[in-house]
TORDOTI-984421 format. One record per residue (C-alpha): residue in one letter; x, y, z. Coordinates in steps of 0.1 Angstrom, whole numbers, padded with zeros to 4 digits, always signed. Example, Ala and Ser with C-alpha at 12.3 -4.5 7.8 and 13.67 -1.06 7.14 Angstrom:
// residues 2
a+0123-0045+0078;s+0137-0011+0071;
//
This chain:
// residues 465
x+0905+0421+0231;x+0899+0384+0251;x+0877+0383+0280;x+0906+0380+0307;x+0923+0409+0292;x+0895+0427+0296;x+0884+0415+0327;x+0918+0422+0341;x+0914+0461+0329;x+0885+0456+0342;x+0896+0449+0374;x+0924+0473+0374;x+0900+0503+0369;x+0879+0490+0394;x+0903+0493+0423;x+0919+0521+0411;x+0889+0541+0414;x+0882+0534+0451;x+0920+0544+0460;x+0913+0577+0441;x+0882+0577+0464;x+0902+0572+0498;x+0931+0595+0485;x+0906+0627+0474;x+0896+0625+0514;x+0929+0619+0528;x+0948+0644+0512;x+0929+0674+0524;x+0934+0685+0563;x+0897+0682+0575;x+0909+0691+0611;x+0904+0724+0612;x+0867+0720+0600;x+0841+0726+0623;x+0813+0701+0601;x+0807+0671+0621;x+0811+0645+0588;x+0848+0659+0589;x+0855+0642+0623;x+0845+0602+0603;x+0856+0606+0571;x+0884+0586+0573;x+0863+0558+0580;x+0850+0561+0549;x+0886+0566+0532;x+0898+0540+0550;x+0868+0518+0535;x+0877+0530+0502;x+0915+0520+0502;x+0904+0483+0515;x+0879+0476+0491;x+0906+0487+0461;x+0930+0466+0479;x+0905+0440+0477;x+0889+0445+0441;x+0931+0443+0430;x+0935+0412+0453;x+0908+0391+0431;x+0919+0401+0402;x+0953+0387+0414;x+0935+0356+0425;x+0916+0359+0388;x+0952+0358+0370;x+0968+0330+0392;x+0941+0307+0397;x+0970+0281+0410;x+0973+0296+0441;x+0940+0288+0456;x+0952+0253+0451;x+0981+0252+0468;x+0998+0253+0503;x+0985+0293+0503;x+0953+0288+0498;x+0940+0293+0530;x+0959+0323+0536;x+0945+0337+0507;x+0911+0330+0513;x+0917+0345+0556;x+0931+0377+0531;x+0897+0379+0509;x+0876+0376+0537;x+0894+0403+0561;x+0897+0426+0532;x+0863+0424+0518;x+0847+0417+0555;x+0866+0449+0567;x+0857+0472+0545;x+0820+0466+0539;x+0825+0467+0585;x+0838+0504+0577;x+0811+0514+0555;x+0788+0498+0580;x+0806+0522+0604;x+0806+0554+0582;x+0767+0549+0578;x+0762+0546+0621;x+0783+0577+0621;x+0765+0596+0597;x+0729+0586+0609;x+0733+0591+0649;x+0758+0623+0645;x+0732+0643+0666;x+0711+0618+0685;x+0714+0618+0723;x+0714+0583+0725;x+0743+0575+0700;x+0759+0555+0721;x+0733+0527+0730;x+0720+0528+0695;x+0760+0518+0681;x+0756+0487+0710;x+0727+0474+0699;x+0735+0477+0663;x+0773+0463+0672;x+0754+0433+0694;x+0726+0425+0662;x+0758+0426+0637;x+0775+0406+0661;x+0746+0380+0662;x+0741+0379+0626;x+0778+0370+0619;x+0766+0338+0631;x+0752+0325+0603;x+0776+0342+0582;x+0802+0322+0599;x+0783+0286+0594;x+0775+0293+0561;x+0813+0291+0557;x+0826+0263+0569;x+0796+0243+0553;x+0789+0261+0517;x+0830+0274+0513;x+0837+0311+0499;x+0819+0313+0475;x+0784+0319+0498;x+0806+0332+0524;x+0811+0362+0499;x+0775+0363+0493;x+0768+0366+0526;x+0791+0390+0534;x+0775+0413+0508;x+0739+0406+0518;x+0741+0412+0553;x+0770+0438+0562;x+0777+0453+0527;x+0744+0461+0513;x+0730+0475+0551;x+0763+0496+0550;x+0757+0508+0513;x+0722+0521+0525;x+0731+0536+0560;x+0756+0555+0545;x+0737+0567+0513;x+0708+0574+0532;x+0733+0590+0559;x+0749+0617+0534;x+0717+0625+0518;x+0702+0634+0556;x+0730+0653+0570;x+0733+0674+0534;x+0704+0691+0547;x+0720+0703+0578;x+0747+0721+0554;x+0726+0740+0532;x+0733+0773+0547;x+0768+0769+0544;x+0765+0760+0508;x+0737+0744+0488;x+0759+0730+0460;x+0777+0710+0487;x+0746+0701+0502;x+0738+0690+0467;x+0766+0671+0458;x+0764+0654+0496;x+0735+0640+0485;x+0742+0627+0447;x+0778+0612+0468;x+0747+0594+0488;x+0730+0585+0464;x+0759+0569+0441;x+0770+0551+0472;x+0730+0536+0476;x+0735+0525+0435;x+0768+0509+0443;x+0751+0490+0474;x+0725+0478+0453;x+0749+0459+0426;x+0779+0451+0449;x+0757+0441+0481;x+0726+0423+0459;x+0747+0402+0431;x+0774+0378+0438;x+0807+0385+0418;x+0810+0365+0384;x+0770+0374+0379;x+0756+0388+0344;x+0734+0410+0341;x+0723+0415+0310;x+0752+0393+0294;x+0771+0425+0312;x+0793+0412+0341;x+0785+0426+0372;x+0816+0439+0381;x+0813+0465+0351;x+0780+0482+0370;x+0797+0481+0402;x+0830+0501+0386;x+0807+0528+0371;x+0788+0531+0403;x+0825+0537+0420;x+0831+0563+0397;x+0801+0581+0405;x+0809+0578+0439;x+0841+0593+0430;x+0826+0624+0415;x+0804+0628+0439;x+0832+0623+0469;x+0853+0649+0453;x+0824+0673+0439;x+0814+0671+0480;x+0845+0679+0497;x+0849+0713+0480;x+0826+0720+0507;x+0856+0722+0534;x+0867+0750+0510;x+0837+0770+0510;x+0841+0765+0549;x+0874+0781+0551;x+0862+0809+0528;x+0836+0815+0551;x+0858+0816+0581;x+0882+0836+0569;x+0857+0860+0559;x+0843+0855+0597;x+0879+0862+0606;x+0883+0893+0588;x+0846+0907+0594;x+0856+0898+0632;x+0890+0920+0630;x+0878+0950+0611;x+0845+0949+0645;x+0873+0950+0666;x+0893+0979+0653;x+0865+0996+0647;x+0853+0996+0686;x+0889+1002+0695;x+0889+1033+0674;x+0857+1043+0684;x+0864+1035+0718;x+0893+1058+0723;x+0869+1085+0710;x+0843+1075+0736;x+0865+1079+0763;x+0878+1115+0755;x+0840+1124+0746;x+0827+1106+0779;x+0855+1128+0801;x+0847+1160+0788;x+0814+1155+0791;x+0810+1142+0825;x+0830+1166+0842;x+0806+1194+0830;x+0776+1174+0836;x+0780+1166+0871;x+0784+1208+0872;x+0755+1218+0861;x+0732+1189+0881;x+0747+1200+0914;x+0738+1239+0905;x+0705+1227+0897;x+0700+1208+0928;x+0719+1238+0946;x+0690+1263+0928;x+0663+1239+0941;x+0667+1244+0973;x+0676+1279+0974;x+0638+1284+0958;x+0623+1259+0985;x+0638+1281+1008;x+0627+1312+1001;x+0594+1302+0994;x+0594+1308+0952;x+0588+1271+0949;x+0555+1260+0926;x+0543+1234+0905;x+0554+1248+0872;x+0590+1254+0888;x+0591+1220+0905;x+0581+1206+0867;x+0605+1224+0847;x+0633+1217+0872;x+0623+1177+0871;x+0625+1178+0831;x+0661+1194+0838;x+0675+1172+0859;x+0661+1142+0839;x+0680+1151+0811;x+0708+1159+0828;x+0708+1123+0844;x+0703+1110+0809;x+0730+1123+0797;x+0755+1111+0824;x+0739+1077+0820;x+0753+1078+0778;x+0783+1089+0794;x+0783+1062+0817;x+0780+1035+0785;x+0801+1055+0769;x+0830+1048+0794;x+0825+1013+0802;x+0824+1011+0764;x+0856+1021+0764;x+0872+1009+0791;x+0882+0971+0785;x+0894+0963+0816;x+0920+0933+0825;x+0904+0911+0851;x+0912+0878+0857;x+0899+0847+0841;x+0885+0820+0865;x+0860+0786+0856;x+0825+0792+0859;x+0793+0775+0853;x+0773+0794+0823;x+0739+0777+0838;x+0744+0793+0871;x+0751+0826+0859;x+0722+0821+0836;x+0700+0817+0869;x+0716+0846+0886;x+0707+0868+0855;x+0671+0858+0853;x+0670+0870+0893;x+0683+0899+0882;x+0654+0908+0859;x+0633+0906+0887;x+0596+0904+0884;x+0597+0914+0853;x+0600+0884+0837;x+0565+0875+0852;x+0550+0894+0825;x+0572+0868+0795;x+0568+0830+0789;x+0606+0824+0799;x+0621+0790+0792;x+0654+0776+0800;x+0666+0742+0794;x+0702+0740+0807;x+0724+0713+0790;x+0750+0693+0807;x+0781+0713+0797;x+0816+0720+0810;x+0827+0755+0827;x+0837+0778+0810;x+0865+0802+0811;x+0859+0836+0820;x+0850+0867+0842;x+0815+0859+0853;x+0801+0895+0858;x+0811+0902+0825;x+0791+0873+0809;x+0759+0881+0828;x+0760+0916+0816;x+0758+0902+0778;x+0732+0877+0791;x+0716+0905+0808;x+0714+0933+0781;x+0702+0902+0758;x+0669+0892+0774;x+0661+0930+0782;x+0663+0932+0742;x+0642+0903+0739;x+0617+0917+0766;x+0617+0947+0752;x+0612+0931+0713;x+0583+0911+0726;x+0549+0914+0737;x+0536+0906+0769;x+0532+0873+0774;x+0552+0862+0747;x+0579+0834+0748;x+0617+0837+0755;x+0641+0807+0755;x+0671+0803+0768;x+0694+0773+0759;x+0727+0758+0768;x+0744+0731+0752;x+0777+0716+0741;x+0783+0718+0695;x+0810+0709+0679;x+0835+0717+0708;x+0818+0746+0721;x+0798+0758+0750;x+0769+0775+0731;x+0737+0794+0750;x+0710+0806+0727;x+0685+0835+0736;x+0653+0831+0713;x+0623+0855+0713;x+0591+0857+0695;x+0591+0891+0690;x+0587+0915+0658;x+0629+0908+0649;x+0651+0922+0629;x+0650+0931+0590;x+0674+0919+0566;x+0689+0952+0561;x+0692+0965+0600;x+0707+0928+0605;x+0741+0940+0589;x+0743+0968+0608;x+0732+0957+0647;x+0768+0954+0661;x+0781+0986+0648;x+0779+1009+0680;x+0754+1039+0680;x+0731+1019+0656;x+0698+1011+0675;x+0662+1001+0659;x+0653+1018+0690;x+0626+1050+0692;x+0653+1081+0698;x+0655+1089+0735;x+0647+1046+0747;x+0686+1037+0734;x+0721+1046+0728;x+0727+1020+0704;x+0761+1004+0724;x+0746+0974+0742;x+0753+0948+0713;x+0788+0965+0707;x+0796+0960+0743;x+0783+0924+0738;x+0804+0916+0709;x+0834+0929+0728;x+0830+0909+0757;x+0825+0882+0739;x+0855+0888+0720;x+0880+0892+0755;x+0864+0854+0758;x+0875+0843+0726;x+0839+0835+0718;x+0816+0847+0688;x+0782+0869+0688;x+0760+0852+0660;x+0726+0869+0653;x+0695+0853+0632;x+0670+0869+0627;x+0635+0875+0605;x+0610+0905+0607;x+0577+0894+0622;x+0594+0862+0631;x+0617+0869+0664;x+0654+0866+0667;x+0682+0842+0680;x+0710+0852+0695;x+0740+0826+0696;x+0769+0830+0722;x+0798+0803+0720;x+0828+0801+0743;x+0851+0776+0739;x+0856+0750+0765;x+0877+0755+0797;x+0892+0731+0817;x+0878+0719+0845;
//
């Protein structure tokens, strides 16, 4: 085999492996994921068709050399430097995305990296005109290609981190996709093309480093499918909670009636006894403490019916906007001066009302922080956050106290299960939570470490203002 033959498989290869690339991330539907690389990685697909379009656009230069001489050949040369200027712009792109994701000011940081990009075309541009294409290429490489090559290895390796709970071998393979993009950087944005290295043409290095990109791109995205597996499962868990409390909630009200009825009996009678004894003068302290105990329990009771009824009852009220911060505020002047006695902390985000029945959504918030008052020690710290993620109003409760073990974790929405000493909880206030939450078409998620405090997450989706 010649050198131009092999040079134009070579070349073939090359191209074809970045179009694989761009096609492994196009063809899967990455809108209904919820990861935050899902929302730019067509700019990196789109990177990866242009640069194949380009790699198979030199080689067609390579095998008709005539061109460049004639009447074309500035037209060719505007193609070159779009395709190759384009795409390293994208990667540039991809890497700003993937670095400032979660950084407040995103914005002003992709000015003034737009602005210094803008200002360091200069050059770029002068170089041009006054060394021809052949520097222009270089350039190109140095200064937008090689800085894109990093940001966006460097990117993929930091954000794998932030999806190592959802799966650690796609936070793996995030990073060796990072790290196959920083090795393709380093030949394709160091060396000009037609450079040996090592009486091995450069181009050769840069097509193995695409193909490890390539593994690693496709190795990657099989995280989407762990993410689907795990909503589904979310899904399912969600739908077997509910019929469960509707089951159990049909029972509760039956229970709850018959109980009631009887209850509110036998308190008057004893109320009715109480005076007749005060009356006729057979009234003592021993009486007077028996009788207390009596009607204590008996109020006890009818307050576990109480639960047990609005438990059941799922009533239809209707939905109007509301601001979560407000009734957030309202919630903590419930509590009273009992929060006097806790470190409470609330940061309120900038976020959209919600959609909702406001009373309802203070009576999660509400049985929350009494939880986290009541899982904490004087004096110790409860925070309260609100924020917008990933489409979603979210408002996390975090406490300091002595949390919740692994085991008990599985098991703290099921109603009637409380970690509670018998006689301080009926074990409903979580089940009532998740319900609510679920008439919003929001989530309940619960983290949590013994000895370490808990965090409870609400999200409600958006409404419109």
């Amino acid at each position: 085999m010649n050198a131009e033959a092999g040079y134009f498989i070579l070349y073939l290869f090359y191209g074809l492996v970045f179009f694989m690339i761009g096609a492994s991330i196009t063809s899967r539907n990455l809108r209904a994921s919820d990861l935050k690389v899902a929302e730019f990685f067509w700019v990196f697909a789109l990177f990866a068709y242009l640069h194949g379009l380009n790699e198979w656009f030199e080689l067609f230069i390579r095998e008709n050399p005539d061109f460049i001489q004639g009447p074309m050949s500035a037209y060719l040369l505007s193609g070159r430097i779009l395709l190759l200027g384009g795409s390293f712009g994208l990667l540039f792109w991809f890497g700003l995305e993937l670095l400032l994701w979660n950084s407040r000011s995103r914005k002003l940081w992709m000015l003034i990296v737009f602005l210094v990009a803008m200002v360091g075309l200069g050059p770029i541009v002068i170089g041009y005109f006054q060394r021809g294409y052949a520097h222009f290429d270089l350039y190109l490489r140095n200064f937008i290609g090689f800085p894109g090559a990093v940001l966006s290895g460097v990117g993929l390796i930091k954000y794998s981190s932030s999806v190592e709970s959802l799966s650690r071998r796609g936070a793996k393979n995030l990073a060796y996709a990072g790290y196959a993009i920083l090795l393709y950087g380093f030949f394709t944005g160091i060396f000009p093309s037609g450079w040996n290295l090592g009486g091995v043409p450069i181009e050769f290095f840069r097509a193995c480093a695409a193909l490890l990109i390539l593994f690693g791109i496709t190795r990657a995205l099989q995280i989407f499918d762990v993410e689907r597996r795990a909503k589904i499962q979310a899904q399912l868990k969600r739908f077997t909670q509910s019929e469960k409390l509707v089951a159990l909630g049909k029972l509760s009200a039956g229970i709850a009636h018959e109980i009631n009825n009887p209850l509110a009996k036998v308190l008057l009678n004893v109320e009715m006894l109480e005076k007749d004894l005060n009356r006729e003068g057979r009234f003592d302290t021993t009486r007077q403490t028996r009788i207390d105990a009596i009607k204590r329990n008996l109020e006890r009771a009818a307050k576990i019916a109480g639960e047990l009824l609005f438990f059941s009852h799922n009533r239809e009220t209707e939905f109007v906007a509301f601001s979560l911060n407000e009734v957030v505020h309202k919630t903590f002047q419930l509590i009273g001066s009992r929060q006097d006695l806790y470190d409470f902390e609330f940061e309120p985000g900038e976020i959209p009302k919600i959609q909702g029945v406001p009373w309802k959504i203070e009576e999660v918030l509400l049985n929350l922080l009494m939880n986290a008052m009541e899982a904490s020690e004087p004096g110790g710290g409860i925070k309260v956050r609100t924020r917008v993620e990933q489409g979603m109003v979210v408002c996390t409760i975090e406490d300091q106290g002595s949390g919740i073990s692994e085991k008990d974790l599985n098991f703290v929405m099921d109603p009637f299960f409380t970690t509670k000493e018998i006689g301080k909880g009926t074990g409903l206030g979580l089940a009532i939570c998740f319900g609510i939450m679920e008439l919003h078409g929001g989530e309940v998620l619960i983290s949590s470490r013994e000895g370490e405090g808990t965090t409870v997450r609400l999200q409600f989706p958006c409404g419109e203002e």
